[in-house]
C-alpha positions in Angstrom: -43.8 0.0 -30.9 -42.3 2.4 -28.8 -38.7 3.3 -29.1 -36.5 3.3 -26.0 -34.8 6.3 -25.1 -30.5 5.6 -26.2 -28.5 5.7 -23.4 -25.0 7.9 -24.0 -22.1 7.2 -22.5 -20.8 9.6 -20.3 -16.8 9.4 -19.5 -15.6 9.4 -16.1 -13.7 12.6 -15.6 -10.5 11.8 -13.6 -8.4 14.4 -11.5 -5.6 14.0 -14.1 -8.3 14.7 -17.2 -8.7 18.2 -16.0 -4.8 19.6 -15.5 -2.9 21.1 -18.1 -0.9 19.0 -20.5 2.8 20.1 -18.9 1.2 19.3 -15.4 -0.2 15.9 -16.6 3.4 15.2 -18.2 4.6 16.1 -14.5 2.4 14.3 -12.3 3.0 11.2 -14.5 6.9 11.7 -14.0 6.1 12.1 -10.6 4.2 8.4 -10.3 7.0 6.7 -12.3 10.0 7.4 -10.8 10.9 7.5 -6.8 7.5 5.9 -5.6 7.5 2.5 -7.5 11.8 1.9 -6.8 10.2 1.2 -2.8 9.5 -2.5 -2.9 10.3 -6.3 -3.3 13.7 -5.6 -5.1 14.1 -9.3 -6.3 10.8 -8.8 -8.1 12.0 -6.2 -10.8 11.8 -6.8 -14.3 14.1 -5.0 -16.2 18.0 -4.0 -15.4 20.6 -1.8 -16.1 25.1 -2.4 -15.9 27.5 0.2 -16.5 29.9 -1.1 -19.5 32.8 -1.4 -17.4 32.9 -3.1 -14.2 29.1 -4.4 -15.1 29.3 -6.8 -11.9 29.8 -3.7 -9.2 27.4 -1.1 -10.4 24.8 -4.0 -11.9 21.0 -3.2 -10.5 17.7 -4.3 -11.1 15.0 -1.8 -12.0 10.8 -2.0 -11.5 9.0 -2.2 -14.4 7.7 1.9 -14.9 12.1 2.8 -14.8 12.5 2.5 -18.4 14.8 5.7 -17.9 16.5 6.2 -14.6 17.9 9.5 -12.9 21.0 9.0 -10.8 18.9 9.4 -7.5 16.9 6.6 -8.8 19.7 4.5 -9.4 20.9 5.2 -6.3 18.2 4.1 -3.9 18.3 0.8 -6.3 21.8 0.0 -5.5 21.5 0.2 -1.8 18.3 -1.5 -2.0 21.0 -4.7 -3.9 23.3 -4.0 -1.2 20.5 -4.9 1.0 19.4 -8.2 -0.9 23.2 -8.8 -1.3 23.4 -8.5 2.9 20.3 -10.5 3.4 21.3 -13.2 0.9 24.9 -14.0 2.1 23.4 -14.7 5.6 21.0 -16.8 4.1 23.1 -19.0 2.0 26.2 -18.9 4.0 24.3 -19.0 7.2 26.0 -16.6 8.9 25.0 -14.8 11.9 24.4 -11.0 11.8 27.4 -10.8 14.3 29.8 -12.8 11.8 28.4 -10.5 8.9 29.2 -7.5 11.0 33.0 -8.4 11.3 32.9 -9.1 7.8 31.8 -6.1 6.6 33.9 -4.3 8.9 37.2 -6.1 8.3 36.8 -5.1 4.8 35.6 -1.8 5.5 38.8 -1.1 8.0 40.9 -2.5 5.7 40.3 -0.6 2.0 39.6 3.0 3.7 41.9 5.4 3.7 40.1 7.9 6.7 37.3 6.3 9.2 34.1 6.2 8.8 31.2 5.2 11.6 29.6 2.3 10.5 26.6 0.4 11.7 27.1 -1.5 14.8 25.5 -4.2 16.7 24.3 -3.6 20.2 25.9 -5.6 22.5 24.9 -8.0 25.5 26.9 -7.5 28.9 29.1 -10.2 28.2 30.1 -8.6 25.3 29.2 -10.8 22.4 27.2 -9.0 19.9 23.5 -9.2 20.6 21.5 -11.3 17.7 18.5 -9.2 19.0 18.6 -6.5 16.8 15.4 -4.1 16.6 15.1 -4.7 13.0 18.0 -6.7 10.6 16.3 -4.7 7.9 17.5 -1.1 9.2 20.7 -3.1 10.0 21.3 -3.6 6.6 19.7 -0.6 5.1 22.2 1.6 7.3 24.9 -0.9 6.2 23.7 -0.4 2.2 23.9 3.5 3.1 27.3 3.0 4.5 28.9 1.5 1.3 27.0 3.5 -0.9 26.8 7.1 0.5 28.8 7.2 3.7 32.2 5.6 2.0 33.0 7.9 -0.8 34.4 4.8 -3.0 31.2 3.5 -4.7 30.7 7.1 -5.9 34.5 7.3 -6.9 34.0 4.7 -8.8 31.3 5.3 -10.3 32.3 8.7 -11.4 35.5 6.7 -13.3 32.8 4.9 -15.4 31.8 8.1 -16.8 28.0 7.3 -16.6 26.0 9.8 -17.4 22.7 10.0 -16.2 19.7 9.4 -16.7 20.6 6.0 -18.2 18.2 3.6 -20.3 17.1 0.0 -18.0 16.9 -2.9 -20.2 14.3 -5.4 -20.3 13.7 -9.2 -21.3 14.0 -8.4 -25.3 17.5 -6.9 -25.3 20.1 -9.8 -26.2 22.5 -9.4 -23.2 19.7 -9.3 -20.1 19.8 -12.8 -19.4 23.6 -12.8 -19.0 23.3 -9.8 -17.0 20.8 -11.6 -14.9 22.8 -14.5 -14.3 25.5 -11.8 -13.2 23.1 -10.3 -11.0 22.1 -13.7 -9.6 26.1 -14.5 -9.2 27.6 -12.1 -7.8 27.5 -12.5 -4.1 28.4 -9.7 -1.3 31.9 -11.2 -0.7 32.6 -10.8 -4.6 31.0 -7.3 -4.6 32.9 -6.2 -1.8 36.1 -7.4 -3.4 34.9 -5.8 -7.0 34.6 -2.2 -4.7 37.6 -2.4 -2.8 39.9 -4.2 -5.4 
């Protein structure tokens, strides 16, 4: 009997196999943070609520965010704004002309200097065109707006005395369900009233 020849296992070196430990560490901070935030925000699976006012500054964080950075938290919370936007028209079935004057009634009326706000292109008649180019960058310039543009979110948030970068939670810690159920609650007419209260 012959014997066969054993066949050794080679590994597949990867790019990431051959950089230096600190640049590995890097690259993998890289991957988890701003990339994976970009996506179906009702999907996430863990969250994170400020102490106070848990309702307001409440978002829900992807999977890889186990520790997020304020800019992360930031493009989370206008991505809820978003969902928040899309949501109330859904359920309330408003129009995105009625939304508008809702969002600008409450805008006008809390502000203290004026801001430019999204606006809805307009037919000749006058009536606010349903024909937007895109709802999406409608509300996304609308999330930027409450978030960014007005400077009373990051007021606010500045009064909570968060400091960043602040640890998500996921489905083992005791109090994310109830904060889930918060999440699911809370509507854009309450959150607007929680901002501007």
């Amino acid at each position: 009997m012959t014997s066969q020849p054993v066949k050794r296992y080679r590994p597949i070196l990867r790019l990431n196999d051959l950089l230096h430990p600190i640049q590995q560490r890097e690259r993998a901070i890289e991957f988890a943070t701003i990339d994976e935030p970009i996506g179906p925000y009702p999907d996430y699976s863990r969250l994170w609520a400020s102490s106070r006012m848990p309702a307001l500054f409440l978002v829900k964080a992807p999977r890889s965010t186990s520790r997020m950075t304020e800019e992360v938290y930031l493009v989370l919370i206008k991505q809820r704004v978003n969902w928040m936007i899309q949501t109330w028209m859904q359920t309330a079935r408003t129009s995105l002309a009625e939304t508008q004057r809702m969002l600008e009634t409450k805008l006008n009326s809390c502000e203290t200097h004026p801001i430019d706000f999204p606006v809805l292109d307009e037919d000749i008649d006058g009536y606010a065109s349903e024909r937007v180019a895109s709802s999406k960058q409608w509300r996304d310039e609308w999330a930027e707006t409450l978030i960014v543009t007005s400077d009373r979110f990051s007021e606010m948030l500045s009064l909570q005395g968060v400091k960043f970068p602040v640890q998500s939670l996921d489905k083992s810690h005791p109090e994310f369900q109830e904060l889930l159920n918060l999440h699911q609650e809370v509507d854009l007419e309450a959150w607007l009233s929680l901002l501007y209260s």
